[in-house]
Backbone and ligand atoms as CSV (ligand in chain L), in Angstrom:
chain,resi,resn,atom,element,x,y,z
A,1,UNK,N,N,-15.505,45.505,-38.556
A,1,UNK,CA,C,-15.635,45.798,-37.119
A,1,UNK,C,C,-15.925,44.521,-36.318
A,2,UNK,N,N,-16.589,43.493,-36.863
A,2,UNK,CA,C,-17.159,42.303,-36.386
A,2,UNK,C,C,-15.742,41.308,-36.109
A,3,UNK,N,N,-14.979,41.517,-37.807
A,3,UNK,CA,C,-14.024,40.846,-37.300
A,3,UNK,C,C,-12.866,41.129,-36.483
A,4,UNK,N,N,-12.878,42.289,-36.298
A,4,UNK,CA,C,-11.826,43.349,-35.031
A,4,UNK,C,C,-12.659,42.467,-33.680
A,5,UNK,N,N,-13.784,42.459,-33.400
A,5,UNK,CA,C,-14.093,42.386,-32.269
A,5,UNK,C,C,-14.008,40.421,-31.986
A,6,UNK,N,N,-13.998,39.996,-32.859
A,6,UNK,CA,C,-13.645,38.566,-32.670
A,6,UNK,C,C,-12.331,38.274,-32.120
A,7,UNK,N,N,-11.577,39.414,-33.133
A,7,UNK,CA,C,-10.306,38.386,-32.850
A,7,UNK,C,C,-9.764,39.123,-31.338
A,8,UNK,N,N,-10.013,40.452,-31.151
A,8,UNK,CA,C,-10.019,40.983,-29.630
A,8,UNK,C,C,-10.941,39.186,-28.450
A,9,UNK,N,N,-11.916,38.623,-28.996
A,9,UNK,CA,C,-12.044,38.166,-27.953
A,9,UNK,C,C,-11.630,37.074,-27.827
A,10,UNK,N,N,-10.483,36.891,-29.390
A,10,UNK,CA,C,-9.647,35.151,-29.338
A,10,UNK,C,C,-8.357,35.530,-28.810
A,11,UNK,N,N,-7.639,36.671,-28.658
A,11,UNK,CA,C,-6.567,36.942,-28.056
A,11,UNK,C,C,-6.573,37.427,-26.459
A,12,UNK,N,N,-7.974,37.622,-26.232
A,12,UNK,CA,C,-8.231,37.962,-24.995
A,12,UNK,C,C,-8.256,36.256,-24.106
A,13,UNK,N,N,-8.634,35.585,-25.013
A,13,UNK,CA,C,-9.251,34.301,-24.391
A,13,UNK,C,C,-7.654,33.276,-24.462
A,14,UNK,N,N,-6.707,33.537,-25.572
A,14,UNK,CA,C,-5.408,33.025,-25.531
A,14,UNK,C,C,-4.624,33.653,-24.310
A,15,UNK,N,N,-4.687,34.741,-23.753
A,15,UNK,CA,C,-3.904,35.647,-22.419
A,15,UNK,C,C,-4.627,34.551,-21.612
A,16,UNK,N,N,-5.773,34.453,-21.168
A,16,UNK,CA,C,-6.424,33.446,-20.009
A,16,UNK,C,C,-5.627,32.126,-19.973
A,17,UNK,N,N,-5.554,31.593,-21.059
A,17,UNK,CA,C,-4.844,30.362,-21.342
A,17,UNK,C,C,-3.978,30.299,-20.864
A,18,UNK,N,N,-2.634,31.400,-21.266
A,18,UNK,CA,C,-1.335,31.692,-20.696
A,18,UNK,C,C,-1.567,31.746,-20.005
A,19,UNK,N,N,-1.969,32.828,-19.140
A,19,UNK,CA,C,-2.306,32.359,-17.273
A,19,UNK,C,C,-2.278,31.643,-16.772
A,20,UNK,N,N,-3.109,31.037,-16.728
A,20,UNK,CA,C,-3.870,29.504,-16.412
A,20,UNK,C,C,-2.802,28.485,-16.530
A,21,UNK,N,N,-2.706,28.298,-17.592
A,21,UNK,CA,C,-1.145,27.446,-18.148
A,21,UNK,C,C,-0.008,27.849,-16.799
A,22,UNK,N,N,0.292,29.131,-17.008
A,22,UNK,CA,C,1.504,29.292,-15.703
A,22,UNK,C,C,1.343,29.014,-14.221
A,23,UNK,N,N,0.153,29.390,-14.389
A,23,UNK,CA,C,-0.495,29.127,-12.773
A,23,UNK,C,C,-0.489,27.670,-12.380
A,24,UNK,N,N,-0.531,26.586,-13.225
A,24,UNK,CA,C,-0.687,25.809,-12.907
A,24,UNK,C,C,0.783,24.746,-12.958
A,25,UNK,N,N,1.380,25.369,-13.902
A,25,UNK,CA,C,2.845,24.948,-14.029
A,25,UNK,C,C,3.759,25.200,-12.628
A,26,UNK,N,N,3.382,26.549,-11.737
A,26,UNK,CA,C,3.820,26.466,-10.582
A,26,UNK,C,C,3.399,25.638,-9.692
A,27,UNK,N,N,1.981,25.404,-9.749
A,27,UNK,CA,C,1.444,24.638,-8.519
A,27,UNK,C,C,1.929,23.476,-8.730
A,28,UNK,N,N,2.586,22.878,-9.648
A,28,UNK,CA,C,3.029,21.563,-9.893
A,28,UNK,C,C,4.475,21.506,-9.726
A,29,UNK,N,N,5.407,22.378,-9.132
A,29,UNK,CA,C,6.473,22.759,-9.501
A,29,UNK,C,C,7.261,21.439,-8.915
A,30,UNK,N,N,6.858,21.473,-6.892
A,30,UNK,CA,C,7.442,20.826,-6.179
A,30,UNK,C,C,7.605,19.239,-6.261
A,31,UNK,N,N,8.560,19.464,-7.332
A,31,UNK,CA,C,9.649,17.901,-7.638
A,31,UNK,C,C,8.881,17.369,-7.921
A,32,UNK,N,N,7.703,17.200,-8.809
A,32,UNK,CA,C,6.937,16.357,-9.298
A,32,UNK,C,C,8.005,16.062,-10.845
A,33,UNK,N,N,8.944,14.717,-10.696
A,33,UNK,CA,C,9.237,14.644,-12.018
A,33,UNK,C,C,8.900,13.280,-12.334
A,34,UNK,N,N,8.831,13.463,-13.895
A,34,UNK,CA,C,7.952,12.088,-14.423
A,34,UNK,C,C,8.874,11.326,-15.031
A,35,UNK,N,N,9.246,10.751,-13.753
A,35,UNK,CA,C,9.817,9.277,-14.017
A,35,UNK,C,C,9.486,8.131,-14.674
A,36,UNK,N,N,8.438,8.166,-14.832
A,36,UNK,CA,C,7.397,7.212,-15.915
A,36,UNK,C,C,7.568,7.458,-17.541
A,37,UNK,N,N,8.755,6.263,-17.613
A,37,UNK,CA,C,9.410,6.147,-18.900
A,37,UNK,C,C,8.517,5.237,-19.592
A,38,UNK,N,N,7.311,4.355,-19.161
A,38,UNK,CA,C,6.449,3.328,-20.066
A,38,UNK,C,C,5.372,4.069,-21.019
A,39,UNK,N,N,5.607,4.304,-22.276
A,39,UNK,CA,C,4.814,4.197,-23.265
A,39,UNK,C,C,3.693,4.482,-23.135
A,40,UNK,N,N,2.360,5.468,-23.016
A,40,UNK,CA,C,1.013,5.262,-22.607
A,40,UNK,C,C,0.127,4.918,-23.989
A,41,UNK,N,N,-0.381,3.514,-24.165
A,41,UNK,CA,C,-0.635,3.219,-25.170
A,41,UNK,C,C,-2.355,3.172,-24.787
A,42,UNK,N,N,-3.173,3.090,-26.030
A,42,UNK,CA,C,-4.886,3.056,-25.722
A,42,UNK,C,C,-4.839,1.877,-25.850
A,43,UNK,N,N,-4.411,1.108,-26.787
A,43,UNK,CA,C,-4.584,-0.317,-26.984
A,43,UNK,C,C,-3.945,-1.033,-26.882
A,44,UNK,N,N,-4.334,-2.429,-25.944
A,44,UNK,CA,C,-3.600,-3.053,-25.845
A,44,UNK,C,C,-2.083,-3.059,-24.963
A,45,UNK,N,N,-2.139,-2.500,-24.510
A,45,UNK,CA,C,-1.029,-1.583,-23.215
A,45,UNK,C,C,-0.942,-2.395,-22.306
A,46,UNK,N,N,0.357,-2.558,-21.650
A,46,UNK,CA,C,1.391,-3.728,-21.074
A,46,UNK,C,C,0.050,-3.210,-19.171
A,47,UNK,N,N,0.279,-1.900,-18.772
A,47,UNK,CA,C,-0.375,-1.650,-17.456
A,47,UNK,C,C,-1.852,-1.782,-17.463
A,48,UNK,N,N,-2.357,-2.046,-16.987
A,48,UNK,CA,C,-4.339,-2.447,-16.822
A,48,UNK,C,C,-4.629,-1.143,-16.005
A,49,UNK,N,N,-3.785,-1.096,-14.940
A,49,UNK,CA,C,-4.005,0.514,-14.210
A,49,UNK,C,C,-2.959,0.966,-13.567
A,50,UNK,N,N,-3.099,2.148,-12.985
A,50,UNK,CA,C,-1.869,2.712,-12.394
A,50,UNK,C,C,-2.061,3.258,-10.732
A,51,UNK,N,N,-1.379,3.002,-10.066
A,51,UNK,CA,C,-1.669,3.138,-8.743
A,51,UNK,C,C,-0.913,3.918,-8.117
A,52,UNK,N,N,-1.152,5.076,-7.024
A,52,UNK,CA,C,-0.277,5.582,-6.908
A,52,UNK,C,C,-0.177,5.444,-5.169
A,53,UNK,N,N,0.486,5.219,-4.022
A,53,UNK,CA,C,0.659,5.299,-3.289
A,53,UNK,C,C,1.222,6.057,-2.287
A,54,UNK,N,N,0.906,7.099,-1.253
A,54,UNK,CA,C,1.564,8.132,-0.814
A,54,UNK,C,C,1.947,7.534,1.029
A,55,UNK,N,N,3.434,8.243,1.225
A,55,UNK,CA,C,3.794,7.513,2.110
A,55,UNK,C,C,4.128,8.632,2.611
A,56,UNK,N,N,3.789,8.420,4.137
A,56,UNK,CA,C,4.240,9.447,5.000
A,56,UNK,C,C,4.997,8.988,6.655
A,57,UNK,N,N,5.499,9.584,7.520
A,57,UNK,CA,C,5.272,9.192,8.320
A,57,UNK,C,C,4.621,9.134,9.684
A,58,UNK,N,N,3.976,7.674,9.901
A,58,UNK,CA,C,4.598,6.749,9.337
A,58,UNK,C,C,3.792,5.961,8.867
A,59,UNK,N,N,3.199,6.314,7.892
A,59,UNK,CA,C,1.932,5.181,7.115
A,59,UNK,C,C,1.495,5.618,5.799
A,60,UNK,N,N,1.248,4.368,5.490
A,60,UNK,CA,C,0.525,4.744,3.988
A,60,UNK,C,C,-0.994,5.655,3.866
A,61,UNK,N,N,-1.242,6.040,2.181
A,61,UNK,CA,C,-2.369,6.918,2.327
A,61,UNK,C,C,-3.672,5.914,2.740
A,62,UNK,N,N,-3.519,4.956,2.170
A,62,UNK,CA,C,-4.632,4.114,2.538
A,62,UNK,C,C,-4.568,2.351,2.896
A,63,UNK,N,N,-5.527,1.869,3.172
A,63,UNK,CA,C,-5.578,1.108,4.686
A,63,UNK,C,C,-5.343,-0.542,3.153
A,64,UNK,N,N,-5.820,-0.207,1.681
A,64,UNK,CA,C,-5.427,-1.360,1.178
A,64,UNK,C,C,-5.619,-0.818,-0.242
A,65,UNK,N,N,-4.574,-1.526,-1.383
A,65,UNK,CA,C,-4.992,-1.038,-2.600
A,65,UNK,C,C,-4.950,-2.214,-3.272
A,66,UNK,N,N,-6.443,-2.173,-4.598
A,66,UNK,CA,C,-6.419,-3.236,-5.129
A,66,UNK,C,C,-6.195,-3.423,-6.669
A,67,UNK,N,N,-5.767,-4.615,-6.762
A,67,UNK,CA,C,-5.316,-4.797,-8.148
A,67,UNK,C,C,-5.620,-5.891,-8.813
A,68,UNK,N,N,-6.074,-6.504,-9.997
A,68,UNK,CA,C,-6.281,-7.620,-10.699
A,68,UNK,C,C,-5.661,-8.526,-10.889
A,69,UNK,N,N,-6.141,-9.406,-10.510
A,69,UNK,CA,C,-4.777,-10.936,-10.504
A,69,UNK,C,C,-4.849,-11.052,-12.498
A,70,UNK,N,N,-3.439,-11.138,-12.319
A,70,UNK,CA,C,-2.726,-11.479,-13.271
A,70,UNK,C,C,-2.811,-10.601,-14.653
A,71,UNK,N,N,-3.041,-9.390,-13.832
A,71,UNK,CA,C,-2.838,-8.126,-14.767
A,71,UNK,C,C,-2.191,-6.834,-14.205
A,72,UNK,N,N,-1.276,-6.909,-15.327
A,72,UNK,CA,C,-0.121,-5.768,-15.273
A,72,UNK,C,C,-0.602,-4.504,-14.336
A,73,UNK,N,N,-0.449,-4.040,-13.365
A,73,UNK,CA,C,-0.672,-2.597,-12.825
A,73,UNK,C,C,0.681,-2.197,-12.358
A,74,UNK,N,N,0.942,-0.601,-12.139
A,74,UNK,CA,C,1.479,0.096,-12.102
A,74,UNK,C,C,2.198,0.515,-10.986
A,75,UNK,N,N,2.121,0.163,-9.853
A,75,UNK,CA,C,2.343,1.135,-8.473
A,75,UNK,C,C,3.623,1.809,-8.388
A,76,UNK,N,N,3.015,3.150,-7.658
A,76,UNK,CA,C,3.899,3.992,-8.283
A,76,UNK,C,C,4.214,4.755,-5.989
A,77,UNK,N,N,5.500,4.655,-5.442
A,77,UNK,CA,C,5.321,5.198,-4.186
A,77,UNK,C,C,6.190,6.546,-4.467
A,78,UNK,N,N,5.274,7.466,-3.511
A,78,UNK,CA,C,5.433,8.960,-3.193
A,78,UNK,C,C,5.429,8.868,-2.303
A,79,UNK,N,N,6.599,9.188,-1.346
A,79,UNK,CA,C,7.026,9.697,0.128
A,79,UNK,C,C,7.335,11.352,0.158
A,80,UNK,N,N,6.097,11.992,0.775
A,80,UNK,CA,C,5.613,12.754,1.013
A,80,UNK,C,C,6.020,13.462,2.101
A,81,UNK,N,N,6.881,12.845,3.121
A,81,UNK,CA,C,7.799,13.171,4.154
A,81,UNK,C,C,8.348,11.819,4.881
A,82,UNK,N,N,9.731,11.551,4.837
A,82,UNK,CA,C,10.784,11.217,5.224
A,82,UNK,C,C,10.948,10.093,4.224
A,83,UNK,N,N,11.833,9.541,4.692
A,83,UNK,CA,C,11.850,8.194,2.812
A,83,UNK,C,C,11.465,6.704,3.390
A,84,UNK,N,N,10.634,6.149,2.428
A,84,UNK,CA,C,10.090,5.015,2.875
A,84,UNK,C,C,10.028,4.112,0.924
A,85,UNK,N,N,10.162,2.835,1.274
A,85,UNK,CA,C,10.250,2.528,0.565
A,85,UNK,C,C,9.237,1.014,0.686
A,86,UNK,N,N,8.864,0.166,-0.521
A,86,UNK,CA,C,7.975,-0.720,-0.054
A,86,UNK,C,C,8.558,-2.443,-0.604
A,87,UNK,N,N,8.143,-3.134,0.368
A,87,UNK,CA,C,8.272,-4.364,0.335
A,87,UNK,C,C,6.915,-5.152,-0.083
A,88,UNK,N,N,6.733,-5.848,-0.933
A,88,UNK,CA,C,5.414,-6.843,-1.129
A,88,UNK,C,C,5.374,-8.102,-0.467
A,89,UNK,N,N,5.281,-8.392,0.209
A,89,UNK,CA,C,5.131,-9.553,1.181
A,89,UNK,C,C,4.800,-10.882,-0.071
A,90,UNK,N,N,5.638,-12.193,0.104
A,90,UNK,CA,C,5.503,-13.088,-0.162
A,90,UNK,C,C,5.458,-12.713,-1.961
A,91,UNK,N,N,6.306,-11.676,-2.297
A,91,UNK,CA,C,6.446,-11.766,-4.209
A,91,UNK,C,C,8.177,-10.877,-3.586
A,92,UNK,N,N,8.605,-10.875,-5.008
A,92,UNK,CA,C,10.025,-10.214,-4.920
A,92,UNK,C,C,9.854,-9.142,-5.769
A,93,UNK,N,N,8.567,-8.518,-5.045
A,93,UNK,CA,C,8.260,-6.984,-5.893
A,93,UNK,C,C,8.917,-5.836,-4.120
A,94,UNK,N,N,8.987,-4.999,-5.035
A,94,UNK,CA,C,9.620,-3.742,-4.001
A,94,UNK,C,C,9.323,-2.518,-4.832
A,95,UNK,N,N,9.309,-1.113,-4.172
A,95,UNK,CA,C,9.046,-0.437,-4.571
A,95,UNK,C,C,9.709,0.930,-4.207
A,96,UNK,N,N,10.109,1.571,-4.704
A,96,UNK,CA,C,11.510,2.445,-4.344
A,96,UNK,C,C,10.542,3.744,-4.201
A,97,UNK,N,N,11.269,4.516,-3.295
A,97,UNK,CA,C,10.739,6.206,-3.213
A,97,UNK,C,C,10.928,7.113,-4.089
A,98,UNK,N,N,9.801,7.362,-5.292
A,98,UNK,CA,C,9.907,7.849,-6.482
A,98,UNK,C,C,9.546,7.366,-7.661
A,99,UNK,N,N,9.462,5.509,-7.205
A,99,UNK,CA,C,9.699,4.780,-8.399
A,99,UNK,C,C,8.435,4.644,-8.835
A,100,UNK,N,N,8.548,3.687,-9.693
A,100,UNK,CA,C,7.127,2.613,-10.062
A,100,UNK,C,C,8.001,1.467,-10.652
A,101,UNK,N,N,6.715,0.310,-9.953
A,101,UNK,CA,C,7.030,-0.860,-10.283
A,101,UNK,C,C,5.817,-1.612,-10.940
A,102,UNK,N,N,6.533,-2.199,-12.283
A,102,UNK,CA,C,5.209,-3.005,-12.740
A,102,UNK,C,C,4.955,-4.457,-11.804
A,103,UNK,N,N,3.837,-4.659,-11.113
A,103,UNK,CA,C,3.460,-5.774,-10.428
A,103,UNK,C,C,2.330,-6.418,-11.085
A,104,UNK,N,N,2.663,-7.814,-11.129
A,104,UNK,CA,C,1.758,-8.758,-12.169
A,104,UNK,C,C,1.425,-9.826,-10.938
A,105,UNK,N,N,0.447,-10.258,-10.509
A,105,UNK,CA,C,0.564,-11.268,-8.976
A,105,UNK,C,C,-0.874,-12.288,-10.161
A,106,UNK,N,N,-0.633,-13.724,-9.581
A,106,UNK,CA,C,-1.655,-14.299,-10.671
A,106,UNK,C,C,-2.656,-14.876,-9.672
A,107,UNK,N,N,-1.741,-15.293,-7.978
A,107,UNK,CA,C,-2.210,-15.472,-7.542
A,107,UNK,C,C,-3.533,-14.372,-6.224
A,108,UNK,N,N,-4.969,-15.086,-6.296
A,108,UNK,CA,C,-5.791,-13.443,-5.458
A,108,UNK,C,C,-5.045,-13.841,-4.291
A,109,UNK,N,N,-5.339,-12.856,-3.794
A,109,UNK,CA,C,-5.468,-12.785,-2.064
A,109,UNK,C,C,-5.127,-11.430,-1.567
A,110,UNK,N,N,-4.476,-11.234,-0.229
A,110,UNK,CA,C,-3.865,-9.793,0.554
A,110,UNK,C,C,-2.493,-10.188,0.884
A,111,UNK,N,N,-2.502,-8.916,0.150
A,111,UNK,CA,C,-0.139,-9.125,0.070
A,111,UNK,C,C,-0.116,-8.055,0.960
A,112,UNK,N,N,0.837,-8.477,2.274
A,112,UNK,CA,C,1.169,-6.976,3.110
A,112,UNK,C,C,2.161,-6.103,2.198
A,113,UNK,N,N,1.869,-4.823,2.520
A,113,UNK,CA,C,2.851,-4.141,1.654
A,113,UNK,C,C,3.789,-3.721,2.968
A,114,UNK,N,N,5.251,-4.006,3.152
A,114,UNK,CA,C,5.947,-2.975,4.858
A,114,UNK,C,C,6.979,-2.002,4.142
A,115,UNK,N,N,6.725,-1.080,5.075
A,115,UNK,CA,C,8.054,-0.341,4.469
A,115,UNK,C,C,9.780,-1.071,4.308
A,116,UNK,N,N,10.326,-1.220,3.819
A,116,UNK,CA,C,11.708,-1.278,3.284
A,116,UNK,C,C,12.524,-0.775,3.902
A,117,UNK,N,N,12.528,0.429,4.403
A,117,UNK,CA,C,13.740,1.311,4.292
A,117,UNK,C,C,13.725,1.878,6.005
A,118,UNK,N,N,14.395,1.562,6.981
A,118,UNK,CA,C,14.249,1.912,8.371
A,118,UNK,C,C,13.965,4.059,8.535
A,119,UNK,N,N,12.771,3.555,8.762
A,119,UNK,CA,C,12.635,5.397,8.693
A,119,UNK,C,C,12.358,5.952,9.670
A,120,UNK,N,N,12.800,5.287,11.152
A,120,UNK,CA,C,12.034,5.575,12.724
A,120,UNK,C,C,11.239,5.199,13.724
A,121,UNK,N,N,10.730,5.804,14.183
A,121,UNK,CA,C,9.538,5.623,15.363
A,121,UNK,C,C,8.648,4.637,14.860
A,122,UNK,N,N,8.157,4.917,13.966
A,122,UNK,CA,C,6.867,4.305,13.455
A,122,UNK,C,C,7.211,3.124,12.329
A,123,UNK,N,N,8.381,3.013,12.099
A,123,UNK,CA,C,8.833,2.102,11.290
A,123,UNK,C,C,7.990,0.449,10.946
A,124,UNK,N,N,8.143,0.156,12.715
A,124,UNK,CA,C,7.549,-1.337,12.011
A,124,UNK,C,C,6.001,-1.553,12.061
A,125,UNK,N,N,5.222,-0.600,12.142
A,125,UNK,CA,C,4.208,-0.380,12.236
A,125,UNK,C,C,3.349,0.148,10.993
A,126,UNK,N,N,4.823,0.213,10.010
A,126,UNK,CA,C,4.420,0.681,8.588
A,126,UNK,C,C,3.793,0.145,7.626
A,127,UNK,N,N,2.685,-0.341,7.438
A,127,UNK,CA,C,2.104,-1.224,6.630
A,127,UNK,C,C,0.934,-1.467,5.593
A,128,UNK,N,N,0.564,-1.587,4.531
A,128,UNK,CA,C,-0.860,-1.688,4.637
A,128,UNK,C,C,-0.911,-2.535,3.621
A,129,UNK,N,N,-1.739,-2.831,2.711
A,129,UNK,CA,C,-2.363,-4.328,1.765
A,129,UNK,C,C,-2.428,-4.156,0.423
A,130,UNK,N,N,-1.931,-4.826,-0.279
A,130,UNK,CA,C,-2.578,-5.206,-1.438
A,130,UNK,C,C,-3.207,-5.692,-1.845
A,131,UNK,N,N,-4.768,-5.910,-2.207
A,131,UNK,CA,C,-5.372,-6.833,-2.225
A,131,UNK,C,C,-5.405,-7.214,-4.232
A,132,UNK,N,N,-5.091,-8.427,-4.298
A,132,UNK,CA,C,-5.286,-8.574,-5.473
A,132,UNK,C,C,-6.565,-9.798,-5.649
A,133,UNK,N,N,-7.182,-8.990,-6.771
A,133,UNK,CA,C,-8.542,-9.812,-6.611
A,133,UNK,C,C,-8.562,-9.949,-8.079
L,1,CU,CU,CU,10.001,2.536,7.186
């Protein structure tokens, strides 16, 4: 009887799972695809971090993002409404709508990041920083 009532509460607790599992597979539905073909390794791994940037219009999510001189990071841009794409000021890094780009900068300082891609009104006003420190 003990073990009837166990396994009633491991199949009860696997249905939650399924749920849960689906529920959340929808909330993720909208075109989130993982373009991120690099390897996620624990050790020793080519990226130091991963950055993600959300673009709207007509501005980025935030006012500067920072990264480690002369270590591999990730940035990754999400245009969130209309298409924008990114330029790194003073490197020949760019960053496509959807993409990720590995950026390695050795030298510190603040790299403007501008949008790329003519997207309107707010176009040249599109901007914000990288700070690599
Ligand atoms: Cu733009």
């Amino acid at each position: 009887m003990i073990e009837m009532k166990k396994w009633l509460l491991f199949a009860s607790a696997m249905c939650l799972v399924i749920v849960l599992a689906a529920c959340g597979s929808n909330n993720t539905k909208n075109k989130v695809e993982n373009t991120d073909t690099a390897p996620v390794t624990a050790d020793g791994g080519a990226a130091s971090s991963d950055i993600v940037i959300t673009a709207s219009n007509w501005k980025f999510d935030k006012k500067e993002y920072k990264i480690k001189a002369g270590e591999t990071a990730n940035l990754k841009l999400e245009s969130v409404e209309g298409m924008h794409g990114i330029k790194i000021s003073n490197t020949d890094y760019t960053i496509k709508s959807g993409g990720t780009t590995e950026v390695n900068i050795a030298e510190p300082g603040t790299y403007e990041m501008i949008c790329s891609v003519p997207c309107g009104a707010g176009h040249v006003k599109m901007k914000t920083n990288l700070i690599v420190e």
